[in-house]
C-alpha positions in Angstrom: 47.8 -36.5 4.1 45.9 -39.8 4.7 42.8 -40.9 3.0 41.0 -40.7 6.6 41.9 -36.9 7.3 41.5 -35.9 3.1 37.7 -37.4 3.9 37.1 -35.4 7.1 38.7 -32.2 5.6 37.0 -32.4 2.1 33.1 -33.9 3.4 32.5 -30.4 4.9 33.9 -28.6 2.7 31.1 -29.7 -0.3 28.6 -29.3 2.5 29.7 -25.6 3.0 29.8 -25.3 -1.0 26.2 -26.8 -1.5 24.8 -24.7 1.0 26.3 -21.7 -0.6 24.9 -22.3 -4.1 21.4 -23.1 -2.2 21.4 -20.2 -0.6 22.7 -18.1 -4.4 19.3 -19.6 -5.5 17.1 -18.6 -2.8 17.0 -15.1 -3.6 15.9 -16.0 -7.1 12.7 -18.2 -4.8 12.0 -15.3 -2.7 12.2 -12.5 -5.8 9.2 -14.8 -7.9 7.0 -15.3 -5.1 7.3 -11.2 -4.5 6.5 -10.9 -8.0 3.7 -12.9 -7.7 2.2 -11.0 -4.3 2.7 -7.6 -5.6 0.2 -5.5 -5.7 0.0 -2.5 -8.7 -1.2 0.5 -7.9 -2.5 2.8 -10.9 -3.6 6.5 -10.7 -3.3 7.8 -7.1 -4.6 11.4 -7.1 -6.3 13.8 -4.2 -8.8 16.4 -4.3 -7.7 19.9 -3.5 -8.3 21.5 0.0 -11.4 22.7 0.9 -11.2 26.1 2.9 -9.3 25.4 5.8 -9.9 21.7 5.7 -7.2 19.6 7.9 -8.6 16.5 6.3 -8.3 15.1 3.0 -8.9 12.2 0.8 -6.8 10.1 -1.7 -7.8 8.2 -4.0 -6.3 4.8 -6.3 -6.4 1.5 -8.1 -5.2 -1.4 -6.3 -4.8 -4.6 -9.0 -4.4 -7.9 -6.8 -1.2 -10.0 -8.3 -1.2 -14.2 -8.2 -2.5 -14.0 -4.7 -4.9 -12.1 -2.6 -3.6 -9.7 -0.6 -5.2 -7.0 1.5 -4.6 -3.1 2.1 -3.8 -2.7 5.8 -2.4 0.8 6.8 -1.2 4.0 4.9 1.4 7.0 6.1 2.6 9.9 4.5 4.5 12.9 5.3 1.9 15.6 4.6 -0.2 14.4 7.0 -0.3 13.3 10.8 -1.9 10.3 9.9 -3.6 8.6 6.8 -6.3 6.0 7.2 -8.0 3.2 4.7 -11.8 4.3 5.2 -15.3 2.8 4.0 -18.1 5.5 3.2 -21.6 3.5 4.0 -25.2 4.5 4.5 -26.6 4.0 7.6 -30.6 4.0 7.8 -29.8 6.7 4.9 -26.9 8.6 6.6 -23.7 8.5 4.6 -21.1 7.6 7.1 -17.5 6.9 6.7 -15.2 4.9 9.4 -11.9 3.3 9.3 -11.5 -0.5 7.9 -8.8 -2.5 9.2 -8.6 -4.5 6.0 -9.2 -3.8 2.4 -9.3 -7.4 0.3 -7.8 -7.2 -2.8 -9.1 -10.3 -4.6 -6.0 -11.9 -7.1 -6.0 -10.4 -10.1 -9.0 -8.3 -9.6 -9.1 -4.4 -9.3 -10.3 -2.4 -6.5 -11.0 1.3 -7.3 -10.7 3.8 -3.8 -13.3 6.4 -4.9 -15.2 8.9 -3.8 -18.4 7.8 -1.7 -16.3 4.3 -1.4 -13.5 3.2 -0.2 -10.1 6.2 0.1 -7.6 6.8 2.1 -8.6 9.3 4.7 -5.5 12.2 5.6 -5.6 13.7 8.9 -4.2 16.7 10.3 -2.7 17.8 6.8 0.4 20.0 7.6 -0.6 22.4 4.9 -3.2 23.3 2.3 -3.2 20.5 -0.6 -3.1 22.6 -3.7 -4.2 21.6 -7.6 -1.1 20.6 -9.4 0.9 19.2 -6.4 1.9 16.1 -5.6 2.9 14.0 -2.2 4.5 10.5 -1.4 2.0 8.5 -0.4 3.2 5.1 1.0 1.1 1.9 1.0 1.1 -1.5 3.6 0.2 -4.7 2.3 -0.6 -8.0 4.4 1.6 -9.9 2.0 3.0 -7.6 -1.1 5.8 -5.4 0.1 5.4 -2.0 0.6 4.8 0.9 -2.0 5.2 4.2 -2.5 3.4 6.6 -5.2 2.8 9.9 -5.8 -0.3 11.6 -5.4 -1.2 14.0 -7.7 -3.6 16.6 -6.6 -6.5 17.6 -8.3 -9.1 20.8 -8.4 -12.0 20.1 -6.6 -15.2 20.1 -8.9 -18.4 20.9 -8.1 -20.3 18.7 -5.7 -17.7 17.1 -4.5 -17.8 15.4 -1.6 -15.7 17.3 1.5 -13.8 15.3 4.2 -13.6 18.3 6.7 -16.3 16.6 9.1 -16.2 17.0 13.0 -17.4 13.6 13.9 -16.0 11.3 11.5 
């Protein structure tokens, strides 16, 4: 084989071998800057069903990782849908609605409570009963998606109930 067609054969051939070993360290790239984004999540739990409540609430710790991030949706099987809601007074009416975005400064904690921020369960397929638990699944704007189980609690005395007609 000439020196002309060894050159031709063997250039892209290291090209080919380059970009393979690139590409092996990518994945490394992309698993560091996840780690960075993610988002913890510490002690999900729900309140027990009031009555014959189709609504519920749920209930967490969101720790921001190296970069902000934001809570943007939430979905779980027990329910037909699950919503991140605000609870706010309004000329001193407590009022809750849906928020499209919950910030999640970096490295800072954000508590869902009750009278604050939760995530609002509608149309619960059955009762939510002390001692269970559910998947709940979390949507970041950056971190990837999570999934934790809720575990539900006995509702206390004056506790607040979700089981409002206009909410």
């Amino acid at each position: 084989m000439s020196l002309a067609i060894r050159h031709h054969v063997a250039l892209p051939l290291v090209a080919l071998a380059a970009a393979g070993l690139a590409s092996l360290a990518l994945p490394n790239a992309t698993l560091a800057a996840d780690t960075d984004s993610k988002v913890s999540v510490e002690a999900p739990w729900a309140r027990a069903s009031a009555g014959a409540a189709t609504t519920g609430a749920a209930y967490l710790k969101l720790k921001g990782g190296a970069q902000s991030d934001a809570l943007v949706g939430a979905s779980t099987p027990v329910a037909a849908s699950a919503e991140v809601h605000g609870s706010m007074s309004e000329n001193g009416v407590m009022k809750m609605r849906a928020v499209p975005s919950l910030p999640i400064p970096a490295g800072k904690v954000v508590t869902l409570a009750p009278g604050g921020y939760h995530i609002m369960l509608f149309g619960l397929k059955h009762k939510m009963a002390a001692g269970q638990t559910f998947p709940l699944t979390l949507t970041f704007s950056h971190a990837a998606a999570e999934t934790v189980e809720v575990k539900v609690q006995a509702m206390g005395p004056g506790t607040m109930q979700h089981d409002m007609p206009k909410h």
